[in-house]
N, C-alpha and C positions, 0 to 999 in steps of 0.2 A: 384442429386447434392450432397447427404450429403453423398453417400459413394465411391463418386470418388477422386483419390487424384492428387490434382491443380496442385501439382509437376514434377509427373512422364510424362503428359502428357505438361508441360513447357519443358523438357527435350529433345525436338525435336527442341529449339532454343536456347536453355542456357544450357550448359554443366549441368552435375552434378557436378563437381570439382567447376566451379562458382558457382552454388546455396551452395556449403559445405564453401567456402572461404569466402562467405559473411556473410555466420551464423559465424567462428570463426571470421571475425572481427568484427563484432557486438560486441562478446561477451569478446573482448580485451577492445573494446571501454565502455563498460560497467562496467567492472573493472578499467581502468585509470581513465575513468570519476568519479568513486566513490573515489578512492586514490587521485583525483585532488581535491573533494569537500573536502574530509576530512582535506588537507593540506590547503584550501583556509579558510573554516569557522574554520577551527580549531576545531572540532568538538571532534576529537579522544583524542587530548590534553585536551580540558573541559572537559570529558568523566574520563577520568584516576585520573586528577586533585582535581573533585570533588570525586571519589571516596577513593583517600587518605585522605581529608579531612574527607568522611564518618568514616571512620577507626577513625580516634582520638577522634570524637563524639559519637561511638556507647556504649552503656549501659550494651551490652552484647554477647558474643561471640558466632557466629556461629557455628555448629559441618558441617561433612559434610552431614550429613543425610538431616540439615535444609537445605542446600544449592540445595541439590539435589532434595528436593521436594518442593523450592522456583521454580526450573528451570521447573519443570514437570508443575507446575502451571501456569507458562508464556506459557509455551508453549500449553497446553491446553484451558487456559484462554484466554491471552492477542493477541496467534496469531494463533492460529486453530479457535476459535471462535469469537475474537472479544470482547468479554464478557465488555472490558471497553466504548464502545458506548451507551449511553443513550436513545440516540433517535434509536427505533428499523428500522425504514426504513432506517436509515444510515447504520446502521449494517447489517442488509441483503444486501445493494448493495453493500457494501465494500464488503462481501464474494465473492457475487457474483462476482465481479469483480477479487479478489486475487485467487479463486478456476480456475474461468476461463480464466486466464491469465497464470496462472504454465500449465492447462492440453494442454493450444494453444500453448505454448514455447515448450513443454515435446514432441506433439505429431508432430509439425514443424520440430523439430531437430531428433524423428525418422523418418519422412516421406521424410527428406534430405538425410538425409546419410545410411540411410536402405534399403529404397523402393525410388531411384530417378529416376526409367524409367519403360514402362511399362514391360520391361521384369521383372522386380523384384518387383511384385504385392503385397500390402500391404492387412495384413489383414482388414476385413470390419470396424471392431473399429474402426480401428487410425484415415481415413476421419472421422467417423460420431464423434467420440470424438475432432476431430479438430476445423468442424463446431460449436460444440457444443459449446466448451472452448471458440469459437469467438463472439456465440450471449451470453453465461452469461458476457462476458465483458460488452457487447453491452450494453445487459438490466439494469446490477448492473452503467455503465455511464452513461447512458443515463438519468437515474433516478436522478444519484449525477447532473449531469449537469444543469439538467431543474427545479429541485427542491430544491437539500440537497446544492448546494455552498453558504456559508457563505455571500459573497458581492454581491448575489444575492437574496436569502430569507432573509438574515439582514440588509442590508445595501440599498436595493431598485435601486440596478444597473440592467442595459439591459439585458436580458438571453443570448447575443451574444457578450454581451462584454466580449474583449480579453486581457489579461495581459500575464506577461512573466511566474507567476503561474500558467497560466494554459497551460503551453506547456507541459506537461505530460499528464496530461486526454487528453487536441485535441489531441494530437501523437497517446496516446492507441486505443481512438476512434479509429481516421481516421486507425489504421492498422487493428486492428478486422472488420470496417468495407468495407472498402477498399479491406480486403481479402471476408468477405462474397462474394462482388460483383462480384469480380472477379472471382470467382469459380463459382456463377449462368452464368455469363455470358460465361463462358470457357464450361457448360453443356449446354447450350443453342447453341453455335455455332456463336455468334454474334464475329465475329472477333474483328471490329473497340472497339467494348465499351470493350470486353475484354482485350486486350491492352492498352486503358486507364486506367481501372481500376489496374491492376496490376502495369502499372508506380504509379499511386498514394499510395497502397499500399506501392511500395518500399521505394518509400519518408516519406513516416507515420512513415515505420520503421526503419528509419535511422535517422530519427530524432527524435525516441524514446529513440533508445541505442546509439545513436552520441551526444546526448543533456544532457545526465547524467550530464556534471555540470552546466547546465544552468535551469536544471528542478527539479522535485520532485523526480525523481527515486531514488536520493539513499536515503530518508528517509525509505525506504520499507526496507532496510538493518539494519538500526539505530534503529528503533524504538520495537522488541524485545530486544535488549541490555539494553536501556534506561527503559524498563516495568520492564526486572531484577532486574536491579538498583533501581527502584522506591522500588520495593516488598524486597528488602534487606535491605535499612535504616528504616523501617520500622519495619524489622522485627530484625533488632538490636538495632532499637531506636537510631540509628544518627540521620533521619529524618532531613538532609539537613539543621541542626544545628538551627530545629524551636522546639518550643515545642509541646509536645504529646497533642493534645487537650481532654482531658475527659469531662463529664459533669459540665457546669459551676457552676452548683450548690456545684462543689465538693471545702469545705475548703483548701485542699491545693494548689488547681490552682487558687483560689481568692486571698491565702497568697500571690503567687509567682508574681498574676497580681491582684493588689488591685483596679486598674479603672476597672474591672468589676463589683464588688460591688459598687465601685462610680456610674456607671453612671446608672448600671441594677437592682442594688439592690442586697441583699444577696440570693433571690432565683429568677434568672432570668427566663425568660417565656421562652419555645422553639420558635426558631428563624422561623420555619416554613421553607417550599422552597424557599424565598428568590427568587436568577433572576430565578431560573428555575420553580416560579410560573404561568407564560405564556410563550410564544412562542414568541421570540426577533421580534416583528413586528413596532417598532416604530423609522422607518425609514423616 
C-alpha cells in the first residue's frame, strides 16, 4: 500500500489533465478565498493600521539587522517549531499536523503532474512520503479533535459536536483520511469501497480549499505575520500602546501606576501562575 501511487493507477478512468485541473483550481480557490476573508474581516487593513500606529509609539528604532534576526526568530520559533504552545501535546499535534499536511500537498502535486500514469513511475519516496504526510495529519487531528479543542476539554461540550469552526479540522480530517482509505482499498482490489472512498475524499478536499472563507485556513497564512508583528513592538517598545511591565516592586512603575502600591503594597508578593495554576476543568 504505502509505496504505490493512488494516481497513476486512477488514471485509467480520469484523465491526468483532470486530476492537474483540479489541483490548479483548488489552488485558485485557496487564494480567492483568502483575498475574500482578508477583505470581509478586514484583517489586512487592521494589520497595517495597527502597525502605523506601532511606529508613532515605538521608543526605539530598529536597524535592519534587528529586523532580520526578529524574522529568523519567527520563523524558527513561532512557525518551524511552534515554540509559542504552552501546553506540549498541543504542540506536538500542531507539528504534526502542519509538517504532515505541506509533505501530503508537496508530494500530491508531484505524484499529479509528474508521475500521473503508470507509464511514468514515481520513485518509491513520494507514495510512502504521501502516505506518511496523510497519517501525521491523521495522528496530530485526531489528538486535537478528541482531546486539545477548547469547547470540548473547557467548556464540557460533546466530542462530535459540530460548529462552523470546525469545518477546517473535519475537511483535513476527512481528506487525509478518506485518501488513506482509499489507497488501502485501491491495493486491495475491493472495487465498490474504493470508489466510495475516493468520492468522499474529493468531497473532503474541495471543501477544504472551496471553504477557505467560511473556515480556519486562511489563518495558517496570518498568523506568522501577526508573531512578527507581536516580536517587533516589543522589540521597539510600541507594545500596542500598553505599558512595558517590569517588576512591580520597581519605584518607577508604582510612580507611573500608584493603585499598585494602593492596593498591593510597596513590595508586592509574586502573583504566582494565576489561571494557568490548573487545567481549565470547571465546566
Amino acid at each position: 500500500m504505502f509505496a504505490h501511487n493512488p494516481f497513476s493507477e486512477l488514471s485509467s478512468l480520469i484523465p491526468p489533465i483532470a486530476m492537474q485541473t483540479y489541483v490548479i483550481v483548488m489552488l485558485f480557490l485557496v487564494i480567492g478565498g483568502t483575498l475574500l476573508d482578508m477583505i470581509h474581516k478586514k484583517s489586512a487593513k487592521y494589520f497595517f493600521e495597527n502597525a502605523e500606529k506601532a511606529k508613532k509609539n515605538r521608543v526605539r528604532e530598529l536597524s535592519s539587522g534587528d529586523k532580520v534576526s526578529i524574522a529568523v526568530q519567527t520563523l524558527l520559533v513561532d512557525v518551524l517549531t511552534s515554540a509559542e504552545f504552552c501546553n506540549q501535546l498541543r504542540r506536538v499535534a500542531h507539528l504534526f499536523k502542519m509538517y504532515g499536511f505541506i509533505t501530503f500537498i508537496v508530494t500530491t502535486m508531484l505524484l499529479i503532474f509528474k508521475y500521473p500514469t503508470p507509464s511514468q513511475p514515481a520513485p518509491e519516496i513520494l507514495p510512502v512520503l504521501w502516505h506518511i504526510g496523510a497519517l501525521m495529519v491523521c495522528a496530530g487531528g485526531y489528538v486535537f479533535w478528541f482531546f486539545l479543542r477548547v469547547d470540548m476539554a473547557s467548556e464540557g461540550n460533546r466530542k462530535f459536536r459540530l460548529v462552523r469552526a470546525d469545518m477546517f479540522i473535519v475537511s483535513l480530517l476527512g481528506t487525509t483520511t478518506f485518501a488513506l482509505l482509499w489507497s488501502a482499498m485501491q491495493s486491495s482490489g475491493v472495487e465498490g469501497w474504493t470508489t466510495a472512498f475516493f468520492i468522499l475524499f474529493l468531497i473532503s478536499s474541495t471543501v477544504l480549499f472551496g471553504g477557505v472563507l467560511w473556515s480556519k485556513f486562511a489563518h495558517m497564512f496570518f498568523k506568522p505575520a501577526a508573531a512578527y508583528h507581536k516580536r517587533t513592538i516589543k522589540a521597539d517598545g510600541s507594545l500596542e500602546n500598553l505599558p512595558e511591565m517590569k517588576e512591580l516592586t520597581d519605584p518607577e512603575l508604582q510612580k507611573r501606576f500608584p493603585d499598585i502600591p494602593e492596593y498591593m503594597g510597596s513590595t508586592p508578593p509574586p502573583m504566582g501562575l494565576g489561571i494557568k495554576r490548573e487545567k481549565p476543568r470547571h465546566y
